[in-house]
ROKEPA-31586 format. One record per residue (C-alpha): residue in one letter; x, y, z. Coordinates in steps of 0.02 Angstrom, whole numbers, plus 32768, in hexadecimal, padded with zeros to 4 digits. Example, Ala and Ser with C-alpha at 12.3 -4.5 7.8 and 13.67 -1.06 7.14 Angstrom:
<sites>
a82677F1F8186;s82AC7FCB8165;
</sites>
This chain:
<sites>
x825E7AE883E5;x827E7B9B83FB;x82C97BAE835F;x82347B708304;x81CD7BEF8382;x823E7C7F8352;x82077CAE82A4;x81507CAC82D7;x81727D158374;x81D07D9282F2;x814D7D8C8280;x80B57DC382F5;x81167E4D8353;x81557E91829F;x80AB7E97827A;x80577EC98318;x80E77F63830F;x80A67F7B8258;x80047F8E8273;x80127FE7831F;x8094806482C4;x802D8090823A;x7F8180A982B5;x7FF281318325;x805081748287;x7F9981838217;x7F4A82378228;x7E9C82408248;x7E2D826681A3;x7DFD830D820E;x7E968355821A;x7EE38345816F;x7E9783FA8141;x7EB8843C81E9;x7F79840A81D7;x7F9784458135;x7F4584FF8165;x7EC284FC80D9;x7E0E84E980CD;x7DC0847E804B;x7D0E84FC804B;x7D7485988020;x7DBC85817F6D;x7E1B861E7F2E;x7DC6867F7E99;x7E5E86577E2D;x7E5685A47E65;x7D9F859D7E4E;x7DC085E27D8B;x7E3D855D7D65;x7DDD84B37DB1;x7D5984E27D24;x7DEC84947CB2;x7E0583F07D07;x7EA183907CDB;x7EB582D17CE7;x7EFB82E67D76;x7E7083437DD1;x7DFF82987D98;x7E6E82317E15;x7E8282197EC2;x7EFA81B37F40;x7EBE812C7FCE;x7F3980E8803B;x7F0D8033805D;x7F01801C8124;x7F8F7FC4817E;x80357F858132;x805A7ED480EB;x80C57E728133;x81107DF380C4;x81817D608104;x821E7D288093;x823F7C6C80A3;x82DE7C1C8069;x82FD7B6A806C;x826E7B5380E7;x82AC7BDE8158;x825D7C8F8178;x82FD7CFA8143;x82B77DB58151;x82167E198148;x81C17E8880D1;x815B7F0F80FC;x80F17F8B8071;x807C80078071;x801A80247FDC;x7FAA80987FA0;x7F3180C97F01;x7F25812B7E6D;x7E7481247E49;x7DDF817D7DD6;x7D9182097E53;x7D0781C67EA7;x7D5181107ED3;x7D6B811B7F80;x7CDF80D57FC3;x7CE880447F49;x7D9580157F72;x7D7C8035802F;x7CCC7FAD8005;x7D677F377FAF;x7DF07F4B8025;x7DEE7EB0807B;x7DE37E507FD2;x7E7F7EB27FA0;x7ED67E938024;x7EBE7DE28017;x7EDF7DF17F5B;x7F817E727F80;x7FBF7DE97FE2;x7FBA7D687F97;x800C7DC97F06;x80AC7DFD7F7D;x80CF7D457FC0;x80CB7D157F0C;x81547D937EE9;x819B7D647F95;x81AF7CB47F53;x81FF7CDE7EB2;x82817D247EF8;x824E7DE27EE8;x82757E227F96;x833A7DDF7F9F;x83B97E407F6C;x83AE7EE07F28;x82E67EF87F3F;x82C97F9A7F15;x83107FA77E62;x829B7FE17DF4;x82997F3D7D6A;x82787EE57E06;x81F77F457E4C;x81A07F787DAC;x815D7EC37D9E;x811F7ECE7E3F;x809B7F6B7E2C;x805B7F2E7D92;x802C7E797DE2;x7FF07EF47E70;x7F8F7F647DF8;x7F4D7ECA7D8E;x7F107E877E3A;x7EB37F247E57;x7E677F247DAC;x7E2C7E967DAF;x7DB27EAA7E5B;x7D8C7F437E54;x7D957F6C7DAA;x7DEA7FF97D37;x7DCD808D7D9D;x7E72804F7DEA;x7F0380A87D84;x7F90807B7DF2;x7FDC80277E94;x805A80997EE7;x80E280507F60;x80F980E87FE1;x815D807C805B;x81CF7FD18063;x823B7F8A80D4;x828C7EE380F0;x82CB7EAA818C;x833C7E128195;x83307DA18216;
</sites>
């Protein structure tokens, strides 16, 4: 009995640590400016003279999605480690509040996408690799795409971790 119990035990404190390490660890949207030492309302004249030649790069912007993911990988009916990835987005300038509108869809749609990789066999093994990997974002970004539409350039993977159990 308890080692049916075990894995689900695991799996709610991994998460519950998860989600309660990445509330402490997340700086508050106040203090990002206030960290760094600069001041988004005073823009250096030389600065100022450049932005009026904006590169693609100046058209995008980043959004962490809230909260890891914590993905189970099953073997032969048995929970043999966990995943957990944070993600993030490359997105057209101006998104933000669109995505942050979608984000329980995509995390719904994110998931589903990582337990399909789960199940194939992408966590085991050497995970990280890029050929292995490189599949991965593209089903990620595809996901995106799809339900939120093209203003989604890219899904970045800024942490993962597997622990075995």
């Amino acid at each position: 009995m308890l080692s049916k119990l075990l894995p689900v035990i695991l799996l709610i404190l991994g998460t519950g640590g998860g989600i309660g390490a990445g509330i402490m660890l997340a700086p508050a949207p106040e203090e990002n400016h206030a960290a760094s030492g600069t001041d988004p309302s005073h823009v250096p004249a030389a600065v100022a003279e450049d932005s009026s030649e904006e590169s693609e790069e100046d058209l995008r912007e980043y959004i962490k999605i809230n909260n890891q993911f914590v993905v189970p990988v099953v073997d032969r009916d048995q929970l043999t480690s966990l995943v957990v990835i944070s993600l993030s987005l490359e997105t057209a300038k101006g998104t933000s509040e669109k995505v942050r509108a979608y984000e329980p869809k995509l995390r719904d749609v994110f998931l589903q996408v990582l337990f399909d990789h789960a199940n194939m066999g992408g966590f085991r093994g050497a995970f990280t690799r890029s050929d292995v990997l490189e599949p991965l974002r593209t089903a990620l970004r595809e996901a995106a795409q799809k339900h939120v539409g093209k203003g989604i350039y890219d899904v970045l993977i800024m942490e993962i971790s597997r622990q075995d159990v």
